[in-house]
TORTORVO-367220 format. One record per atom (N, C-alpha, C): residue in one letter; y, x, z. Coordinates in steps of 0.05 Angstrom, whole numbers, plus 5000, padded with zeros to 4 digits. Atoms other than C-alpha are relative to their C-alpha. Last residue first. Layout:
aYXZ ...
END
This chain:
x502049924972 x235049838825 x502349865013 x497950044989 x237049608751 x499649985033 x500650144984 x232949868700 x502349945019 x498050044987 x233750138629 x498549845036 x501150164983 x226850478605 x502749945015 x499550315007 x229550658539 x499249865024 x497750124996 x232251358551 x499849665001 x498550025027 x226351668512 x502049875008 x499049785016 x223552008568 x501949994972 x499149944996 x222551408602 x501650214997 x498350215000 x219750978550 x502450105022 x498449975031 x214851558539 x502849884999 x498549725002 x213251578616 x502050094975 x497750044985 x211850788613 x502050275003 x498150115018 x208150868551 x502249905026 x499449805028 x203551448585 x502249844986 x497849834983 x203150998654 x500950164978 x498050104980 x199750488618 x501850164998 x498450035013 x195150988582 x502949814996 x498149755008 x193451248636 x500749904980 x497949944979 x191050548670 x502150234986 x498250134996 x187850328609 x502350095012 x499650204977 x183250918610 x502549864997 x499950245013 x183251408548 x500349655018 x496350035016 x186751958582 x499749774983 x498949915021 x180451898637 x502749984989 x500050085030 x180351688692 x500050154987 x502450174996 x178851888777 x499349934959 x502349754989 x185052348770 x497449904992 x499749825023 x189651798748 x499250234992 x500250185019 x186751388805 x500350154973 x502549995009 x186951958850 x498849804977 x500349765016 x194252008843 x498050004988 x502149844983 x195551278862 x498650294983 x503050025000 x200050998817 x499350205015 x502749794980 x207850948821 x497149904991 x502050204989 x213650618773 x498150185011 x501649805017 x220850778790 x497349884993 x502050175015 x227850568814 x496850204989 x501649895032 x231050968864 x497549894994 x502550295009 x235950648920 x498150154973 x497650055020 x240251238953 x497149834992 x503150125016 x238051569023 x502649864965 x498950135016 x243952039054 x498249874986 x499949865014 x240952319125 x501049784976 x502349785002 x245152339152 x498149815004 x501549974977 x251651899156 x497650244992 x498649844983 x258751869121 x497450135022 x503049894979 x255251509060 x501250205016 x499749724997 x261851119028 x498750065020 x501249964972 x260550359008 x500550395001 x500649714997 x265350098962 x498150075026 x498549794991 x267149338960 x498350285007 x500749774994 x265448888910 x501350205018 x499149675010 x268348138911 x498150255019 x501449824998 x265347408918 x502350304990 x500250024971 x269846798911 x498450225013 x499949734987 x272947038842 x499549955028 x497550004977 x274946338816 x499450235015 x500150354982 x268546108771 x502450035024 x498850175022 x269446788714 x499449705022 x496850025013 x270547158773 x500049844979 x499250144982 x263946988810 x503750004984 x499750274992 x260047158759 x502049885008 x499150015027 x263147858744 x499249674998 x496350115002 x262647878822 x500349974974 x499250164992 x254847788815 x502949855011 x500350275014 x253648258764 x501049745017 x497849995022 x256948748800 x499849764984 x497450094999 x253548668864 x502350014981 x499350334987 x247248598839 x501949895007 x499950185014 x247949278803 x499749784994 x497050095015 x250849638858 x499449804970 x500549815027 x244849388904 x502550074985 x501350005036 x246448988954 x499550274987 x501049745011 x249449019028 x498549924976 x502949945008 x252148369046 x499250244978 x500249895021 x259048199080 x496449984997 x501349654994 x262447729118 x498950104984 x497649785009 x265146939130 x499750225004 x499749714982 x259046459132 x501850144990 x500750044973 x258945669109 x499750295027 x498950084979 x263145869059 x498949995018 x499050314992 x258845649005 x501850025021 x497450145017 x259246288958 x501249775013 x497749885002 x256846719022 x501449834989 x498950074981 x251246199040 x502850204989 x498950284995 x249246238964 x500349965026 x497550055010 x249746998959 x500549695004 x497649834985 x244847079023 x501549954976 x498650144982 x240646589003 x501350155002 x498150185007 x239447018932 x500249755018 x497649875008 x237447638977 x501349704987 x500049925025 x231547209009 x502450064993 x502949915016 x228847249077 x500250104976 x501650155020 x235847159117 x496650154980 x503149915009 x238747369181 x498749814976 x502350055006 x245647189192 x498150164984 x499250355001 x252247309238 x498349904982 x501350145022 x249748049248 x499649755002 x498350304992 x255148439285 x497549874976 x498950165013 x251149139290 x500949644995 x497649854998 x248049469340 x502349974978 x498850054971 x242249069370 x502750154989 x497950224997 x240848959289 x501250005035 x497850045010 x239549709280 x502249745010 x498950164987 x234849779327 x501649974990 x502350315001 x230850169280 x500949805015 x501949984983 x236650699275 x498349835002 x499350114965 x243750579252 x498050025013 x496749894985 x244051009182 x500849845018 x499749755007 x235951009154 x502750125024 x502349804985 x234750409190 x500850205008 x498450004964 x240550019157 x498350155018 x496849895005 x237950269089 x501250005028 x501049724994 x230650079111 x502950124996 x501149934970 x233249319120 x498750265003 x497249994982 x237149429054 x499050005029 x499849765000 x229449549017 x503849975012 x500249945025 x225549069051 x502350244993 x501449865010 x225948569114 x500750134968 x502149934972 x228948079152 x498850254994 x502450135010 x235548059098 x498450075023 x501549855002 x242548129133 x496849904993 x502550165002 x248447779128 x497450284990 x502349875020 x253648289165 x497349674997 x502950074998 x259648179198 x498249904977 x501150355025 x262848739198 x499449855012 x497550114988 x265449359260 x500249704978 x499550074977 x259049619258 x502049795013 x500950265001 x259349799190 x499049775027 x497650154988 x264350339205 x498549734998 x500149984972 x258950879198 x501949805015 x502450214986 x257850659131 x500150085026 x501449804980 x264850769115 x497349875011 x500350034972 x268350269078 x497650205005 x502649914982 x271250279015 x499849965028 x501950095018 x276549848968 x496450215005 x500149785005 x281449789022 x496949954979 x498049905017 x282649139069 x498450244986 x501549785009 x276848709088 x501250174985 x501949964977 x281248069130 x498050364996 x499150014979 x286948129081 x498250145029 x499449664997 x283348379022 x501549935020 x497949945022 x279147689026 x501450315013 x496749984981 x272747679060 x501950044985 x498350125006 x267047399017 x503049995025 x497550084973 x264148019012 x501549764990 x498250155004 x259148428972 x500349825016 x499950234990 x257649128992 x501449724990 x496750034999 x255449688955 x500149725021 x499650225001 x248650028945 x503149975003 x499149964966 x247250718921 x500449695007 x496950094994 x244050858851 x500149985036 x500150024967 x237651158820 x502449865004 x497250054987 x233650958760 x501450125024 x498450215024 x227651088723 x502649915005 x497350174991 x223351508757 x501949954976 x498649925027 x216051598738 x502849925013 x498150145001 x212051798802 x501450034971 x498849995020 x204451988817 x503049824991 x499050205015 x203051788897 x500850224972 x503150065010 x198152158942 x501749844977 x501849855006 x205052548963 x497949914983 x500749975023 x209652088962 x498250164986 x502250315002 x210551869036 x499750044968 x502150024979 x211252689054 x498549674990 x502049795004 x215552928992 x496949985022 x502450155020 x219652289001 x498050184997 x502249994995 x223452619060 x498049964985 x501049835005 x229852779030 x497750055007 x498549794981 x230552059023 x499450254994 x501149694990 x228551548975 x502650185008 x498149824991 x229650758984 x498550375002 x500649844964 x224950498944 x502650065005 x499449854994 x224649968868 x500350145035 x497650264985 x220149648834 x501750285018 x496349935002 x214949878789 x502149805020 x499150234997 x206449798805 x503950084994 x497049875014 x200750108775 x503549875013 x500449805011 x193649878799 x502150215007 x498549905032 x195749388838 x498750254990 x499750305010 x191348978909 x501250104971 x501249935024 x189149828926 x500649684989 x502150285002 x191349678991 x497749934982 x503049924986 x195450268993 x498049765005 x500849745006 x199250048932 x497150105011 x501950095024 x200449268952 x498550264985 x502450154989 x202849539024 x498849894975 x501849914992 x208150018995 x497549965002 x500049855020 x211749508944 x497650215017 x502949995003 x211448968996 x499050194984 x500249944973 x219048949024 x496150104998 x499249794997 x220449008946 x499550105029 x498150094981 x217048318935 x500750385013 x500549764970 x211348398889 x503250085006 x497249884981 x210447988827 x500150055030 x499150234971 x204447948801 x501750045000 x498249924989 x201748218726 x500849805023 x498850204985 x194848208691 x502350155023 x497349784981 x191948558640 x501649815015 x499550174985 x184148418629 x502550025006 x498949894977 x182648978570 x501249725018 x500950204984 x178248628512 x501050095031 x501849904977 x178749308478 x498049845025 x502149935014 x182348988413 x497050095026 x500750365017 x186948548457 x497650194986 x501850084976 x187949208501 x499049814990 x502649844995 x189149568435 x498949875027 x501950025028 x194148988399 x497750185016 x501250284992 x198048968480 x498049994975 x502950044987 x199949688494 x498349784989 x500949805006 x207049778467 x496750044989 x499350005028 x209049108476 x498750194987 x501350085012 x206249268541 x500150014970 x502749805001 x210449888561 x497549784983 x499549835023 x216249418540 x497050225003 x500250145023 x214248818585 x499550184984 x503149985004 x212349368650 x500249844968 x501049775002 x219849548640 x496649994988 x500149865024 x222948908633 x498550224997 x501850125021 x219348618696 x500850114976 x501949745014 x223049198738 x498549874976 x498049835025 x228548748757 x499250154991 x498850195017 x224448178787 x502050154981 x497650114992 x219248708822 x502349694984 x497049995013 x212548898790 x502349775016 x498050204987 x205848948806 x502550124988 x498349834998 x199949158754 x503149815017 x498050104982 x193748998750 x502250115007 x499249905003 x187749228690 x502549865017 x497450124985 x181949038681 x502250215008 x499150275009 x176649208632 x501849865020 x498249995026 x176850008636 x499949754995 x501050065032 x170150148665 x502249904980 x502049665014 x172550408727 x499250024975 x497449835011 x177349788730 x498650265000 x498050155030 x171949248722 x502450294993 x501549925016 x167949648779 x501149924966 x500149725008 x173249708826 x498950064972 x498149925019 x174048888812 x500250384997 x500150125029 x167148738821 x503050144985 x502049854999 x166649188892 x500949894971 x498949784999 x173548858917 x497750184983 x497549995019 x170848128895 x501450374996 x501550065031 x164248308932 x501850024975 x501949765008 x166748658996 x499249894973 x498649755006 x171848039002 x499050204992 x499050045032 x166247498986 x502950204998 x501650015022 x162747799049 x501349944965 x500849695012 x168347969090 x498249984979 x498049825017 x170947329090 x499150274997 x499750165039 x164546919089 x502750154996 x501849825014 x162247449162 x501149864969 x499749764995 x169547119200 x497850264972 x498149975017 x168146479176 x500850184991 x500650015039 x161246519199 x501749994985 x501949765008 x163446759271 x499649944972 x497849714996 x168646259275 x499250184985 x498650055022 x162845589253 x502150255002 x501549895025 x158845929313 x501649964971 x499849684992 x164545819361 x498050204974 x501349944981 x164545159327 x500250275012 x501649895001 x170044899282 x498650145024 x500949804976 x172844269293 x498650184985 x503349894989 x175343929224 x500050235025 x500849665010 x182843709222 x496749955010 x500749684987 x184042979247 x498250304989 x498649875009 x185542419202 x501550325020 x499150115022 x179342009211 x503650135004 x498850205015 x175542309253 x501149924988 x498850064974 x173242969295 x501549634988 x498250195007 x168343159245 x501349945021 x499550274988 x164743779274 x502149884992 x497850074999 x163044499242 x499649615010 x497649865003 x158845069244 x501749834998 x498450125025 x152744659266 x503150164998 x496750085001 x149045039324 x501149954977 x500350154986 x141645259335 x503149835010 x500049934982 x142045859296 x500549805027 x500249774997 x138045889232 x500850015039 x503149814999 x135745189235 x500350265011 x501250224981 x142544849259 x497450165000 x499449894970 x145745319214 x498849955021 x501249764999 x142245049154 x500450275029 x502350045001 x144444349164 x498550315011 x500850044974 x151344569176 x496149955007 x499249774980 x150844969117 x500349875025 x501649815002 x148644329079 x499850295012 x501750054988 x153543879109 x497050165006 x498949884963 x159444349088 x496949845022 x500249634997 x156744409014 x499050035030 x503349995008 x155243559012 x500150265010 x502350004973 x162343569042 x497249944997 x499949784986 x164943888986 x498949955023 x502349785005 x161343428935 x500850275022 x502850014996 x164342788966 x498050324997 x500749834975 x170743088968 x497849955005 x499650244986 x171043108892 x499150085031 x502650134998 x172943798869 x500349715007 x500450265035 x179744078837 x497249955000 x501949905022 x178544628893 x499849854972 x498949794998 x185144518932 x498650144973 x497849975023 x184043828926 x500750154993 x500550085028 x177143808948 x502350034992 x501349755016 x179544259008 x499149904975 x497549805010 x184543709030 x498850304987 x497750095021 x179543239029 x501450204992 x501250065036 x174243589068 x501949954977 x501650235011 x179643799118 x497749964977 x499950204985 x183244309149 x497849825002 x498550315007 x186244649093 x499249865023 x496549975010 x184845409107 x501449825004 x498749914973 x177545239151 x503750054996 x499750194978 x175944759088 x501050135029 x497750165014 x178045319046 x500249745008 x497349864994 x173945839080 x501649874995 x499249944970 x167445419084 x502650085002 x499750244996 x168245239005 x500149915025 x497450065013 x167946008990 x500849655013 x498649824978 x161746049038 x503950014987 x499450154982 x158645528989 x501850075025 x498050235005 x160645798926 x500449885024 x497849955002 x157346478948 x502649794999 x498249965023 x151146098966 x503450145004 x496550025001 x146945989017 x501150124983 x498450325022 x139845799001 x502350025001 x500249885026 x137246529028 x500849834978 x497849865011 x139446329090 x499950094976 x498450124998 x135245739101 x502650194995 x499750155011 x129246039080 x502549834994 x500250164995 x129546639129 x499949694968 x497550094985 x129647369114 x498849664992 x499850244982 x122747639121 x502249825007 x502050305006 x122747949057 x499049725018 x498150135042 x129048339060 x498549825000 x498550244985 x126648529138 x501349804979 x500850264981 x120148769113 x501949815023 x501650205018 x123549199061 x499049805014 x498750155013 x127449449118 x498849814974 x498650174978 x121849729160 x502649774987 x502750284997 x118150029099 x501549835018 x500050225031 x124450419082 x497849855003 x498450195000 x124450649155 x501049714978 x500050134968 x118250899159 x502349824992 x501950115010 x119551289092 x499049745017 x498250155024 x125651659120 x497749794990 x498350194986 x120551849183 x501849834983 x497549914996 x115952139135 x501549795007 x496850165006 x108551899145 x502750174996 x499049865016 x102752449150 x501549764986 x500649644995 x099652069209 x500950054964 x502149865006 x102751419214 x499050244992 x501050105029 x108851329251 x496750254993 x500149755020 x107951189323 x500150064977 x502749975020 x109350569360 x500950264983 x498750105026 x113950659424 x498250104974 x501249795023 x110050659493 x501449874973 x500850205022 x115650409546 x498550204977 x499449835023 x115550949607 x498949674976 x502150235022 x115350659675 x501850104980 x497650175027 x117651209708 x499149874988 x501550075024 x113951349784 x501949904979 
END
């Protein structure tokens, strides 16, 4: 015998699409009292007490008093308690972080997606319509986006265009693109003869290319000859950044395990530690650069006693990459616009600027 569950029928000359739109309307209207009081500000004021810790330390974050944040946080616990029989968060005392509840997780978890999907939805819609406008940029590319503005800035001021610029960390240049976080962004890549595959969905203006070099505080004793073989780099020792566009260089010509195979006496985050442990002595060896970091920075170093010098790098390996400056956008983006759209017209005074020789940069 099957026990068969009877499932309700729709009404006679119903359409099943129709059915359903009744079914949801009556879940819109039955939603609860206690959730329909929660607020965007308040789910914002959850995430920043779960960031910081604390009431306190989230009033200060928010330039609130803490009284009024934990009015927010009481109130959502309040309301939790109704909806699901659990307070999202517990005082633990007087200079202990706030407990959150297994339930307080879960709701942290739904307030970031929620005010993410909203912010991401507001700003598409700002840049479909042409009132915003984001654009990343490196520390040696900032001239570039300046001059395109200059260009730009009386019609976005007339248009009421939003234009706003970050800086973006050359190890980040990909990941701010596909992410959609920039519109437009300049800085500079290592390109290979492969680029035709990671550049595909990408529009490119190039603006620079060069090779890197090494600078060294070994004297011509210890680092004789005014090149070195990148296949000899093995035999250095090497300050090396964690990440970005010299950590894909060593990639390219020792393999992803690079550092198991090279002498690397330190790992650093940011290119300018690496010249100030070189200038201080405290490490004896080299550091891959840019050639136009490393020039400027021995023309420094000579007018203060010449403790830094350039030495030659010669590409003996396969495949040969070389540093090239440029600025990218998403194809479909420039597809998706018009020629009157902020964005193209952006990229139109950055193209001009390159065609006319004036977009100097320094990759």
């Amino acid at each position: 015998m099957t026990d068969r569950t009877e499932q309700p029928r729709p009404a006679a000359g119903s359409h099943p699409r129709q059915v359903a739109a009744v079914s949801t309307l009556d879940e819109l209207l039955d939603c609860p009292p206690a959730l329909l009081d929660t607020t965007l500000d308040q789910l914002r004021t959850l995430l920043v007490v779960r960031e910081t810790g604390s009431a306190l330390r989230a009033a200060r974050a928010l330039g609130r008093e803490q009284s009024s944040v934990q009015k927010q946080i009481d109130t959502l616990n309040r309301n939790c308690r109704a909806l699901c029989g659990e307070v999202l968060t517990i005082r633990q005392g007087r200079g202990k972080d706030v407990l959150f509840t297994s339930t307080g997780e879960e709701m942290v978890r739904l307030a970031q997606v929620t005010l993410s999907k909203w912010l991401g939805g507001i700003h598409a819609s700002r840049r479909r319509l042409g009132s915003m406008l984001t654009v990343g940029t490196t520390e040696f590319t900032l001239p570039i986006v300046s001059r395109a503005w200059e260009r730009l800035a009386e019609e976005f001021r007339h248009r009421d265009v939003e234009f706003k610029v970050i800086h973006v960390r050359t190890k980040d240049l990909w990941s701010r693109l596909e992410t959609k976080e920039v519109d437009l962004i300049c800085g500079s890549i290592v390109s290979t003869p492969d680029d035709d595959v990671r550049l595909r969905d990408y529009d490119v203006i190039e603006l620079a290319r060069g090779r890197p070099v090494l600078l060294t505080n070994l004297s011509e004793g210890e680092l004789p000859g005014a090149v070195v073989m990148t296949s000899r780099l093995d035999a250095l020792p090497l300050v090396i950044p964690a990440a970005g566009l010299i950590a894909e260089y060593l990639g390219h010509w020792h393999g992803p395990n690079f550092r198991d195979r090279l002498n690397v006496v330190a790992d650093i985050d940011d290119i300018y530690y690496g010249l100030s442990l070189l200038r201080s002595g405290l490490v004896r060896g080299c550091m891959i650069v840019t050639e136009s970091l490393g020039r400027r920075a021995a023309r420094e170093e000579a007018a203060e006693g010449a403790v830094l010098r350039v030495v030659g790098l010669h590409d003996d390996l396969d495949p040969k990459p070389e540093v090239m400056t440029g600025a990218f956008v998403r194809k479909e983006d420039r597809k998706r616009y018009d020629a009157g759209h902020p964005l193209n017209r952006l990229w139109d005074a950055v193209r001009d600027q390159a065609r006319a020789g004036q977009a100097t940069a320094e990759p």
